[in-house]
N, C-alpha and C positions, 0 to 999 in steps of 0.2 A: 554412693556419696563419699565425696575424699573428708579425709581430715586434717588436720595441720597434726602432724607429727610434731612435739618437742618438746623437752621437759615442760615437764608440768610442776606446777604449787600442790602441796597437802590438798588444797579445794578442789582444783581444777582437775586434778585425777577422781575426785568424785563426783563431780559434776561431767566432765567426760564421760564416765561411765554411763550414768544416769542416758547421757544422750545419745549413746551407739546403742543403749538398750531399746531405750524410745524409737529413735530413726528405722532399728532393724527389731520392732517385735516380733511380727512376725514367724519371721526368720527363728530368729534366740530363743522365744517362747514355745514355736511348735519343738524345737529340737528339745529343748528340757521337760515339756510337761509330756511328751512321747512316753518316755522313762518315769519321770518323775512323780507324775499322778496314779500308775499302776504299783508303784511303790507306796507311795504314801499313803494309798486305801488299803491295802493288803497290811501297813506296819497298825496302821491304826486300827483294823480290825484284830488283828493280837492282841493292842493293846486294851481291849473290849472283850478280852477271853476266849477268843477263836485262836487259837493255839495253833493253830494246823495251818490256818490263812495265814499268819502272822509267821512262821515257817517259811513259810512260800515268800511271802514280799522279802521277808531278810535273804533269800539265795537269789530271787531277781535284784535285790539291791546290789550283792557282792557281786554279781554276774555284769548287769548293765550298768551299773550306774557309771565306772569307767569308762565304759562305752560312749556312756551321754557325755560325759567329763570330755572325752578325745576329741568328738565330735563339736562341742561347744567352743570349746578351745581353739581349735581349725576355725571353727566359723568366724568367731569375734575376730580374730587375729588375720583373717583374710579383709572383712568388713573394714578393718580399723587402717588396712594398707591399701584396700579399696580395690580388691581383686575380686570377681564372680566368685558366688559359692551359693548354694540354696540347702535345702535342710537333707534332701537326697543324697548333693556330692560329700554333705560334709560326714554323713557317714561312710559315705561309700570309704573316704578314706583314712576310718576308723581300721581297716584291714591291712593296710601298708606298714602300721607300724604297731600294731595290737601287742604283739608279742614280746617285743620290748618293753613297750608301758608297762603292763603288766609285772613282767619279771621289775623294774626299777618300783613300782609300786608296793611288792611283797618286801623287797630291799630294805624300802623307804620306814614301812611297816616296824618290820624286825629292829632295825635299829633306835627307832624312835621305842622301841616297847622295852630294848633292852634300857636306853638313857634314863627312859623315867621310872623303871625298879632300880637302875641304880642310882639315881636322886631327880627330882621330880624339876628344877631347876634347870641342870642340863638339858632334860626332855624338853622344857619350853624354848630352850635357848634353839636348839638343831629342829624344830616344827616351826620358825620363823623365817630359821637362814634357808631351808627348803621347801618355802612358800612358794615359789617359782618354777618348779620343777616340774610344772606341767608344760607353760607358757613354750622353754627349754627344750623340753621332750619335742614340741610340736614344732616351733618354728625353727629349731636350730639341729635338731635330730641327733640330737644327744641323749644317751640311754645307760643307767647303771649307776656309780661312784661317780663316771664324769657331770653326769645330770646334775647330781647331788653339789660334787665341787661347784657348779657352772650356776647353778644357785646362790649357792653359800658368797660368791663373789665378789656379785649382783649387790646381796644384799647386806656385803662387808661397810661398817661405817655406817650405815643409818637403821641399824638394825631395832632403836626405838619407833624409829620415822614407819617401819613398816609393821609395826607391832601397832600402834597407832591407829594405822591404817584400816588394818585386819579388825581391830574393835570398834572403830568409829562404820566401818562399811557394813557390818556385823548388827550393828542397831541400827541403821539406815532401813537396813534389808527387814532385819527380823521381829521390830516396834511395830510398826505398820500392818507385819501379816499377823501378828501377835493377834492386835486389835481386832483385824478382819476377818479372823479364825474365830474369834469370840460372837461375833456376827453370823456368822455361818451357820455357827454349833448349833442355833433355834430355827436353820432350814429345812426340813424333813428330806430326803431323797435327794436332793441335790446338794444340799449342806456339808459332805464329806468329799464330794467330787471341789468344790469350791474350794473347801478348806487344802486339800491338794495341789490344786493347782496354784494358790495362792504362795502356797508353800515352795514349789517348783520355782517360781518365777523370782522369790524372794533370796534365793540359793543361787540363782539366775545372776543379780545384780551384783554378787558378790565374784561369781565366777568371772567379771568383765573386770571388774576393781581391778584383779591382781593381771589377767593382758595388759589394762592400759599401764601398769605400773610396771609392769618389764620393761615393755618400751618406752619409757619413761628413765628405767636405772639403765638402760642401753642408750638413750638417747644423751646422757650426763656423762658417762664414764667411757664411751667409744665415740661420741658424734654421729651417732647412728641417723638421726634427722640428715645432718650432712651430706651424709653417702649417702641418704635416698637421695635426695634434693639431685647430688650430680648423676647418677647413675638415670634420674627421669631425665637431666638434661642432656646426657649421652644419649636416652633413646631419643629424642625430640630432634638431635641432629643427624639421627639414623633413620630416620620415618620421615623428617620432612615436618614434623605436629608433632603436640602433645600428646605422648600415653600416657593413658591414664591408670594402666594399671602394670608400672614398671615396677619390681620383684625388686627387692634389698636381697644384697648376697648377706647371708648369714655367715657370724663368727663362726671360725673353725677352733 
């Protein structure tokens, strides 16, 4: 399913969201609650005195949950440019670029940990302007300090607008499974696989927020919309038709 690519309004990127979540559940949903629900029965059994399960879910969580992150990220981001991907390719190609992530994630990590023992203000300030750093990582294969700058950017000058964002998407996602969680908790045997997957999918909606909104602070400040626009109608007079899944050359 195409989308119109172009800046979007404060609403319209949440409401977008909303709707590449819905159009591709499937898809977004099996790829997060894969990870997501093995995690959050194992954290919440720790959190219930199993100490040992609760062990385990926290080193599957440092382990995979990247993983799903990489994976999710690839997917929306193909979805939203309206390229083939299913829940198989898009980790297959969690392995082409694992090892970068990774290292720019430990980066990411350490810095943020040093800013906010050295005042807790700064820390908030550099976990806003490096909100993007996934979207970055995946679609433009950037890895490290550039990642980091190539963020920081993005989101130079509307750096409320994306704070904003990040809270209002934040209770969108997490009021709802709040509620639905409290529901759960009186299902016997099923009731923590539910509240799981609830949970999964509600982390889900937030992980599209922040694609559509890359492409979004790329479509304002490069005319990225544009360059697809021409580059589909280069292919269309290369092929004779419309493709429909003609590729944007990414910023170098």
């Amino acid at each position: 399913m195409a989308y119109n690519i172009r800046p979007l309004s404060f609403g319209e990127i949440l409401d977008s969201s909303f709707t590449v979540l819905r159009d591709n559940f499937v898809l977004l949903a099996g790829i997060s609650v894969v990870v997501g629900v093995p995690v959050e029965l194992t954290l919440g059994a720790g959190a219930q005195g199993h100490f040992g399960v609760g062990l385990v879910g926290l080193l599957i969580a440092m382990i995979f949950e990247p993983i799903m992150v990489i994976a999710f990220t690839t997917a929306v981001a193909n979805v939203y440019l309206d390229r083939p991907v299913t829940i198989a390719s898009a980790y297959r190609s969690v392995g082409e670029v694992f090892t970068p992530i990774i290292g720019t994630i430990l980066l990411t990590d350490v810095l943020l940990l040093l800013a906010l023992l050295a005042l807790f203000v700064p820390g908030i300030y550099f976990l806003i302007c490096w909100i993007l750093v996934f979207p970055v990582m995946i679609v433009e294969h950037r890895f490290g300090m550039t990642a980091l700058r190539r963020s920081r950017e993005l989101v130079r000058g509307v750096w409320w607008r994306t704070f904003g964002i990040l809270v209002v998407a934040s209770l969108i996602a997490r009021v709802p499974a709040l509620v639905l969680n409290m529901f759960w908790a009186f299902i016997p045997i099923l009731g923590p696989i539910l509240t799981a997957t609830t949970s999964s999918i509600a982390e889900a909606y937030g992980l599209v927020v922040f694609v559509i909104y890359y492409f979004d602070r790329r479509c304002r400040i490069e005319d990225f919309d544009l360059r697809l626009l021409a580059e589909q109608i280069r292919a269309e007079g290369a092929t004779g038709g419309v493709s429909a899944s003609a590729q944007p050359t990414s910023a170098n």
